[in-house]
Steps between C-alpha positions, in 0.01 A plus 500: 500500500198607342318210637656559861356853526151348335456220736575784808259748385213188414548408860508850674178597309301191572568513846389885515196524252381121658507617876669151592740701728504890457792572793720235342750617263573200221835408370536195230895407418552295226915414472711510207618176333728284662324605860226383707209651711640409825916472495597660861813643326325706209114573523496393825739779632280743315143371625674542842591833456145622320302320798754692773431845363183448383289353768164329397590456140355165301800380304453219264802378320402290169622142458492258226624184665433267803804590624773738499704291235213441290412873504897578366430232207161642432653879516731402185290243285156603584305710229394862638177506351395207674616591822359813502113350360491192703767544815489863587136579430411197682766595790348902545112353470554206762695742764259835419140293523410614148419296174779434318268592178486848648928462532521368175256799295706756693825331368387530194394840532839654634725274324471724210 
């Protein structure tokens, strides 16, 4: 959880201290284990919902795999540290325009 709420608070204050977008309002999901970023039935219902009553929002829901069945395996037997250092940072730099050195320092920073 802790990571959740770190990764969402990384991503809303890049986008507002870096000026990449000031009227957009960020939103990184990140499902529990056994999900994946896109499954119509469980974070897709909710990304529908968010995007309906909150128009112009930039939601960006984190995925580990190729696919959605890869993303379920890598939800259960991939380590959280690494998917947070190399998968998430690199996710939130690549979609936000920043350097994911800049991503990964503030990690660090607010990880804490």
């Amino acid at each position: 959880m802790v990571a959740k709420v770190v990764v969402f608070v990384l991503s809303a204050a890049i986008v507002v201290s870096s000026g990449v977008a000031q009227d957009v309002v960020p939103l990184v999901l990140w499902h529990g284990i056994g999900g994946s970023c896109c499954d119509p039935h469980h974070l897709g219902q909710l990304i529908a919902l968010i995007e309906k009553e909150v128009p112009g929002i930039y939601i960006h829901s984190i995925s580990f795999g190729k696919n959605p069945t890869e993303d379920v395996f890598f939800s259960f037997y991939g380590l959280l540290s690494d998917q947070v250092v190399f998968s998430i940072v690199e996710q939130i730099a690549s979609r936000l325009l920043v350097s994911p050195i800049q991503v990964s320092i503030s990690t660090k920073l607010y990880s804490h």
